[in-house]
C-alpha positions as CSV (number, residue, x, y, z in Angstrom):
1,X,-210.4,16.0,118.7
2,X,-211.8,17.1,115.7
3,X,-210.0,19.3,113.0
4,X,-210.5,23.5,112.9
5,X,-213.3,24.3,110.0
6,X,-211.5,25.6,107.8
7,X,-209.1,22.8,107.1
8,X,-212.8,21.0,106.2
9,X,-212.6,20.0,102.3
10,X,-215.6,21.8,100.5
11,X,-218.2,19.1,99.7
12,X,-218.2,17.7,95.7
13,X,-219.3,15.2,94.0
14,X,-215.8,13.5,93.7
15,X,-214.2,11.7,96.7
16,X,-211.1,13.6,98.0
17,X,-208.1,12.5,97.6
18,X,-206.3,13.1,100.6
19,X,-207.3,14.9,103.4
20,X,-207.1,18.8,103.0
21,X,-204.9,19.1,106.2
22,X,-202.8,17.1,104.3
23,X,-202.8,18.8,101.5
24,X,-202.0,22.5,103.1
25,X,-198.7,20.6,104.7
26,X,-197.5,19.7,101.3
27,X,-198.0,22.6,99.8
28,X,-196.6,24.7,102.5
29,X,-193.4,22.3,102.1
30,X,-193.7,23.1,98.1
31,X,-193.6,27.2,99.2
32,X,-190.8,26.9,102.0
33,X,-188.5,25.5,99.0
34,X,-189.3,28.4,96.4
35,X,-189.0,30.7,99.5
36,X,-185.6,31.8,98.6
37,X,-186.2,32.5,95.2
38,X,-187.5,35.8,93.7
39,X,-191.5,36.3,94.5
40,X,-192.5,35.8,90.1
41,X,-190.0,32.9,89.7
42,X,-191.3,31.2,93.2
43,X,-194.9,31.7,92.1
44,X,-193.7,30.0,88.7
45,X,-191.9,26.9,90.4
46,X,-195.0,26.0,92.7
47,X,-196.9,26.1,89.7
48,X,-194.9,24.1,87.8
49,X,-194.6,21.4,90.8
50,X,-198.6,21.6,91.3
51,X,-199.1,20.8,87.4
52,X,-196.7,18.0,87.2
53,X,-196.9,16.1,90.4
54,X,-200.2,17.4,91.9
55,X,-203.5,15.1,90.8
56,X,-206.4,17.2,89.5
57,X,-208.2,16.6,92.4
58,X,-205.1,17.9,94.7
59,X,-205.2,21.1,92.9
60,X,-209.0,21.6,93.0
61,X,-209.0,21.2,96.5
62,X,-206.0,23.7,97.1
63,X,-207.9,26.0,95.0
64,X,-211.3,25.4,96.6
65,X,-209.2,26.3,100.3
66,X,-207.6,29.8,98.0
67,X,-210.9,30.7,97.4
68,X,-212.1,30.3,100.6
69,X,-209.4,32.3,102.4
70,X,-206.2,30.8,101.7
71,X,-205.6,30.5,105.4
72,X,-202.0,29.3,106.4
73,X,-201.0,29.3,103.0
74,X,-197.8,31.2,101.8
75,X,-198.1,33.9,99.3
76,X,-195.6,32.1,96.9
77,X,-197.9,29.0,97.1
78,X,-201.3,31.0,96.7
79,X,-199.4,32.9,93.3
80,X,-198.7,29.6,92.0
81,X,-202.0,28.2,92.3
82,X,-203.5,30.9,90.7
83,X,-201.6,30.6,87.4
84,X,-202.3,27.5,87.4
85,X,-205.8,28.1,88.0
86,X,-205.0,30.8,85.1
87,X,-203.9,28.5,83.1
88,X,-206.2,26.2,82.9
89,X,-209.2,28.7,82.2
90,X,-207.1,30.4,79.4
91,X,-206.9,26.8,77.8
92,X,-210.5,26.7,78.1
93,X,-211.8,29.6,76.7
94,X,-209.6,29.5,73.3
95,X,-211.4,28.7,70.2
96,X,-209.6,29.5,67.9
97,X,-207.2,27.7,65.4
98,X,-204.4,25.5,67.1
99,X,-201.8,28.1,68.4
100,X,-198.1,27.4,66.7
């Protein structure tokens, strides 16, 4: 039995780390415990769980399956991953002096 397409990892050049089915289960868990909170201060706790515990290659793939639908995937957890994915491209584009 194979898996529905859309729980197929996008291809890349690095190896997966898990598989993505995998990865949509944990991150459902991560957004059925910030359920309960406000929608901004859930959004902020899956971010903050993604960034410390989450490899980069965990997040990339989340963010690839985001882009490509989010399918399954709570709206506390999709928030989340977007500042993150926020995050990271605000970090990138600064040029500037180091900020105090």
């Amino acid at each position: 039995m194979s898996s529905p397409a859309h729980l197929h990892a996008p291809p890349s050049a690095e190896p997966a780390v898990m598989e993505l089915e995998r990865l949509l289960t944990m991150a459902g868990q991560i957004g059925d415990f910030f359920a309960p909170y406000p929608p901004e201060r859930a959004a902020e706790g899956v971010r903050n769980h993604l960034r410390s515990y989450w490899e980069p290659r965990m997040r990339a793939a989340l963010l690839a399956h985001i882009e490509a639908g989010a399918h399954g995937l709570a709206p506390q957890v999709v928030a989340g991953a977007r500042l993150l994915q926020d995050e990271a491209a605000a970090k990138k584009s600064y040029y500037g002096p180091p900020k105090a």
